[in-house]
C-alpha positions in Angstrom: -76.8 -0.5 -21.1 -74.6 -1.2 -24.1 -73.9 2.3 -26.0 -74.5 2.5 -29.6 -71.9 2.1 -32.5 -68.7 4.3 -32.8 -69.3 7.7 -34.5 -67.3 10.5 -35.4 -68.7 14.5 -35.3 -69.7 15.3 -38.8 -67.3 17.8 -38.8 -63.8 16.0 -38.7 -65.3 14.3 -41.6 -65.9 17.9 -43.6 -62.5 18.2 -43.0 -60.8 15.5 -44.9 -63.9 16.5 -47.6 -62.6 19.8 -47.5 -59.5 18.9 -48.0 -59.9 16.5 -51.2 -61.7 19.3 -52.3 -58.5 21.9 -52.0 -56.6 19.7 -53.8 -59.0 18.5 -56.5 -59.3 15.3 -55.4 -63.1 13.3 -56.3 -63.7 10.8 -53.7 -66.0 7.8 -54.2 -69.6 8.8 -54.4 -70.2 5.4 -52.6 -68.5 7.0 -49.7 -69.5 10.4 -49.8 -73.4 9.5 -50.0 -72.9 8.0 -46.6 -72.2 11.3 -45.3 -75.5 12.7 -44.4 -75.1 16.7 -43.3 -75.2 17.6 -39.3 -75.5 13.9 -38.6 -72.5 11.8 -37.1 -70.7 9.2 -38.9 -70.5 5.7 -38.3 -66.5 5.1 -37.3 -67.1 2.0 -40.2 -67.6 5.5 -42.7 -64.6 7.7 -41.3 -62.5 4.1 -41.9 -63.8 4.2 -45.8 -63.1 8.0 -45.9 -60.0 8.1 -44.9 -58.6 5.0 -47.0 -60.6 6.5 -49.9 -58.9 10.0 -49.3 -55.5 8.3 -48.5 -55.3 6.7 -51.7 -56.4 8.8 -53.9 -53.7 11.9 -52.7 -50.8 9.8 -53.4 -49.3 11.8 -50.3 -47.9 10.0 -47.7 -48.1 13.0 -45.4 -51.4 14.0 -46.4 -52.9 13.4 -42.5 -49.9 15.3 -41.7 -51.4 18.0 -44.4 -55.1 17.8 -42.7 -54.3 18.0 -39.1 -51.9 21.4 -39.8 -55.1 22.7 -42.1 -57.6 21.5 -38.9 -59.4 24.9 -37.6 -61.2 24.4 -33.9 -64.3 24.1 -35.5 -63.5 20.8 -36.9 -63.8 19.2 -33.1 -67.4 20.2 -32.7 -68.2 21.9 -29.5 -64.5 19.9 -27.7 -62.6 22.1 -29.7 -64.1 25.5 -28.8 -64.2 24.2 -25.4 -60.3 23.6 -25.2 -59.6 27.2 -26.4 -62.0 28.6 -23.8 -60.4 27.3 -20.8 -58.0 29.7 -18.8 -54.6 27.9 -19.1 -53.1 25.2 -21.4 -53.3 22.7 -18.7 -57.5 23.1 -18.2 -57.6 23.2 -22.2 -55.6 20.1 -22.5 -57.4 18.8 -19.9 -60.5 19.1 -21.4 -59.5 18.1 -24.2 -58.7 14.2 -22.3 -62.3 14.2 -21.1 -64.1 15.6 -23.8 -62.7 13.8 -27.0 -65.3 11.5 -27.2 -67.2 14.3 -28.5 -65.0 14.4 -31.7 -65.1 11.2 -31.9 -64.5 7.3 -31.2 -61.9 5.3 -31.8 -58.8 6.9 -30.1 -58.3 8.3 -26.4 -56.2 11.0 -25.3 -54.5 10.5 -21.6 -52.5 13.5 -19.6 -49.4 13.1 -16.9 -47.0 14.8 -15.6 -43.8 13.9 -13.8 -41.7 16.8 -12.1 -40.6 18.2 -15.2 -43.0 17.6 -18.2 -46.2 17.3 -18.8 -47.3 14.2 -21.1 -50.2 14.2 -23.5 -50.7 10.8 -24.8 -52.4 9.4 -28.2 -53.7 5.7 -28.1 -55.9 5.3 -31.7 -58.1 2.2 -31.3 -59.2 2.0 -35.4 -57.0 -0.6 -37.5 -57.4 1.5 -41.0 -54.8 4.1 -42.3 -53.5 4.2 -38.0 -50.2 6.2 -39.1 -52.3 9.1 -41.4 -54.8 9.2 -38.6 -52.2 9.5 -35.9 -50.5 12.0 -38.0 -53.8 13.7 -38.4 -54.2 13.8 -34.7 -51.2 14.9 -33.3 -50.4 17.6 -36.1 -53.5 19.1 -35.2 -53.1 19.1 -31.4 -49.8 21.1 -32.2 -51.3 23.5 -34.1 -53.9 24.1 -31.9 -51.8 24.8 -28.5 -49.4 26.7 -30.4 -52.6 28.8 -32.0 -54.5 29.0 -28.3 -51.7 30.0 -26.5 -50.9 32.9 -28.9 -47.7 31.4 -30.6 -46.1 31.4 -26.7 -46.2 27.3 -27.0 -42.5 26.0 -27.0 -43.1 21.8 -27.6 -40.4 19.5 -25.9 -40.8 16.8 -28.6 -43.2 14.9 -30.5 -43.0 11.1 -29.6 -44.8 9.1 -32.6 -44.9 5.2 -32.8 -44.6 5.1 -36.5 -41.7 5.3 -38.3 -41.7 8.1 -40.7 -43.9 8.5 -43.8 -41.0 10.5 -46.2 -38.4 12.4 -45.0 -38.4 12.7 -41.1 -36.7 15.9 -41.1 -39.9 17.5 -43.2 -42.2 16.8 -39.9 -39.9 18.8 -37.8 -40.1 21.2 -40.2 -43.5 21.6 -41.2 -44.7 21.0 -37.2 -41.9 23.2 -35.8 -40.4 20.4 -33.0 -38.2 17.8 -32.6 -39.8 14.6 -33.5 -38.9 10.9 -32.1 -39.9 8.4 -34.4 -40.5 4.7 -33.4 -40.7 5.6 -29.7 -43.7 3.3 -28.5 -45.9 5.8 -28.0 -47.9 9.0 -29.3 -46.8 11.7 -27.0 -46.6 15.4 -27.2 -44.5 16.5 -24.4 -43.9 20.0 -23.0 -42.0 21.4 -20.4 -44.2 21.6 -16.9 -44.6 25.7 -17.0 -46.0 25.3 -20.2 -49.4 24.2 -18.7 -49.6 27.7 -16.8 -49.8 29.4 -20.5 -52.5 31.7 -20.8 -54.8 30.8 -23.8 -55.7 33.7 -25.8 -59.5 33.1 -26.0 -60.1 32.6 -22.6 -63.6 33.0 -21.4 -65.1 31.6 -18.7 -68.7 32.2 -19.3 -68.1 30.8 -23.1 -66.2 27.9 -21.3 -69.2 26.7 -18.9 -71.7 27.0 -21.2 -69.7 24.8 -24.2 -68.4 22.8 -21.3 -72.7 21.9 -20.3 -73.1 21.6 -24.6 -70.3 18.9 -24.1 -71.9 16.9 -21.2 -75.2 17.0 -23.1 -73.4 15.3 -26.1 -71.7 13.0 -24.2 -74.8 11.6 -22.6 -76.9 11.1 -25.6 -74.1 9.1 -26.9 -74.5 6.8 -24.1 -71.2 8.6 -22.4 -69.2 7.0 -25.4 -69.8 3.8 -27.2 -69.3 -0.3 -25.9 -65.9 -0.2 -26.1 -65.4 3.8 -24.0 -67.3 1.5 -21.1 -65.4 -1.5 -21.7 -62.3 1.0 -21.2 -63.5 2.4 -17.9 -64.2 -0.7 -16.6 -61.2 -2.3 -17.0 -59.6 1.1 -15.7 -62.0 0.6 -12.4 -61.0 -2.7 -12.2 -57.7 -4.2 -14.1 -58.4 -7.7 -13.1 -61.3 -8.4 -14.6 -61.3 -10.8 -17.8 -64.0 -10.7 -20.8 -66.4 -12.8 -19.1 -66.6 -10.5 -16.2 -66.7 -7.1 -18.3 -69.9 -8.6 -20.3 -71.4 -10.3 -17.3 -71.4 -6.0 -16.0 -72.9 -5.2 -19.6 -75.8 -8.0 -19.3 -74.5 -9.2 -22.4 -72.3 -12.6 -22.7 -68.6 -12.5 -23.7 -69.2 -14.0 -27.3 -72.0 -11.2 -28.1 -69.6 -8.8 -26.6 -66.5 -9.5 -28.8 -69.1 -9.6 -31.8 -70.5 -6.6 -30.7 -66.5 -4.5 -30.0 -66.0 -6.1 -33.9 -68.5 -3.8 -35.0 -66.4 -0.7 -33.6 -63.3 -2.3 -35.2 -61.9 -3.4 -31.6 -61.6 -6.9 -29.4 -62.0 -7.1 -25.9 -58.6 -8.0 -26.0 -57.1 -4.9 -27.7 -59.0 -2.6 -25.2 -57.9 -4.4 -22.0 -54.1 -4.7 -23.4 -54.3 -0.9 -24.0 -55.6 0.0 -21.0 -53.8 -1.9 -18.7 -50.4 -0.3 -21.2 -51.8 3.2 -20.2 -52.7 2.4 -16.7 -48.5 0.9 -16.2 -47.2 4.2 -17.5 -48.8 6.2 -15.6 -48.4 4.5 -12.5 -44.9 4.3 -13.2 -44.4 7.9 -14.1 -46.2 8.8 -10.9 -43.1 6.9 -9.0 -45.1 3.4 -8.2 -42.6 0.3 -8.1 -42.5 -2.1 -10.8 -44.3 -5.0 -8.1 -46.6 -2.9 -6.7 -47.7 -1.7 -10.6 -48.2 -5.4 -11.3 -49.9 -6.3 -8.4 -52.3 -3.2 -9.1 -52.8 -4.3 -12.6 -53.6 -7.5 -11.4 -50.6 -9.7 -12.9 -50.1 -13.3 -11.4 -46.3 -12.5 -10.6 -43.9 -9.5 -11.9 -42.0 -11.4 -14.3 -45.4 -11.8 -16.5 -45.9 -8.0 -16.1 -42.2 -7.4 -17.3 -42.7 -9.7 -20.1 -46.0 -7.5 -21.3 -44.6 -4.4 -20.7 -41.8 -4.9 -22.6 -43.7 -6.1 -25.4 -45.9 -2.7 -24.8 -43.2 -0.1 -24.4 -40.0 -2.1 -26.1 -38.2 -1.7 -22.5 -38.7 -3.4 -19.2 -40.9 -1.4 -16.6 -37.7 -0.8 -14.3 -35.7 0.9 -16.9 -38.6 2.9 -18.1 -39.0 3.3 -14.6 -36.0 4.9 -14.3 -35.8 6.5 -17.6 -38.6 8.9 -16.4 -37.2 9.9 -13.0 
């Protein structure tokens, strides 16, 4: 059954409201009367917010600005979750499954390799990506660093945008090294630094936000079209557009019309998915032909060529890079 359109919680969007409002700022009334209180938002509407509120602050770090001002409230019942759980490693986890519940549009992914542990950012929208991004991953560094009681020591912040204004004011205003232009949307931490206690543990909190959670989750159809286009093209790499629809009872036309709704093609999911689904295979020590043959490539050299469009390196030196 197809799910319905992309949303985002109501309260991410109080959030950028809140925030023009801090600063004075009178967003279009066009936009704002699309907001209706305690109801989600169309992703269509977070897009129009968030140009709206983008141009109007003359910032260019001002989603860096909202996602250091983002309080766990903002992520609906995902964020109180996350700082419920025992450790950082169950909150981040967490976090992974239950983003949905904030929202459409992006997907978190977590690895680990003998070292570090990996938490990945992949947005899916195609409006104001790098104040979104910025948005995202400022807030998941507040956030640790709050749960964990300040004890939180971040490796590095990987973004794949260059920087907005001066690089060196993200480092500063984040507290860690940031890598611009590095492919990907990482925030990486040393591996004992998923055993971190989180200050507001509670386990009794954390089953009964974790069953609110599920609930959600299912009335949204367990994410929209495109979350069950993701998962199964994660189930089963190989399969093309018409093969994905022919699972949704829907053909691959109506699908792509349908994914163009969400902002997305069938195209973009399945090249992101299949970019996720190499990295972690390689991190996890698979070789470079058995990752293609997994991913269902007609012969390596293809998959090399797609990676390195993907990650800007071939899979053997990224490969190695990560051992």
């Amino acid at each position: 059954m197809i799910g319905s359109s992309a949303t985002v919680t109501h309260l991410y969007a109080q959030a950028i409201l809140q925030a023009a409002q801090r600063q004075g700022i009178a967003l279009s009334e066009d936009v704002v009367r699309q907001l209706v209180p305690g109801q989600r938002v169309p992703l269509a509407v977070q897009d129009q917010l968030w140009d709206n509120y983008c141009q109007l602050a003359g910032d260019p770090l001002c989603g860096l600005e909202i996602g250091l001002d983002l309080q766990v409230g903002h992520l609906d019942s995902a964020g109180m979750l996350l700082v419920s759980c025992d450790t950082l490693r169950e909150g981040l986890e967490a976090l992974v499954e239950y983003a949905p519940v904030v929202g459409d549009g992006g997907e978190f992914s977590l690895s680990e390799d003998d070292s570090r542990i990996f938490l990945c950012y992949q947005p899916g929208y195609t409006v104001r990506v790098t104040e979104r991004v910025d948005a995202v991953m400022a807030s998941v560094v507040r956030l640790t660093r709050w749960a964990t009681g300040g004890a939180l020591e971040p490796d590095t912040l990987m973004l794949a945008h260059g920087p907005q204004a001066n690089g060196a004011e993200y480092s500063q205003r984040l507290e860690v090294p940031v890598v611009f232009e590095a492919g990907r949307n990482c925030l990486t931490l040393n591996r004992d630094q998923g055993s971190l206690p989180l200050i507001q543990a509670n386990a009794a909190l954390r089953d009964h936000l974790q069953q609110l959670a599920d609930h959600t989750l299912e009335t949204l159809g367990q994410q929209s079209l495109s979350g069950q286009v993701c998962a199964l093209v994660r189930t089963n790499p190989r399969w093309g557009k018409e093969r994905v629809a022919s699972e949704l009872a829907v053909s691959g036309r109506h699908l792509n019309r349908l994914l163009a709704e969400e902002g997305l093609s069938f195209k973009l999911l399945r090249e992101r998915e299949l970019n996720r689904m190499a990295v972690d295979l390689l991190q996890s020590g698979h070789s470079v032909a058995a990752v293609s043959e997994r991913l269902g490539f007609s012969e390596e050299a293809a998959f090399a060529r797609a990676f390195r469009r993907w990650e800007g390196v071939s899979p053997a030196r990224f490969r190695t890079q990560e051992q």
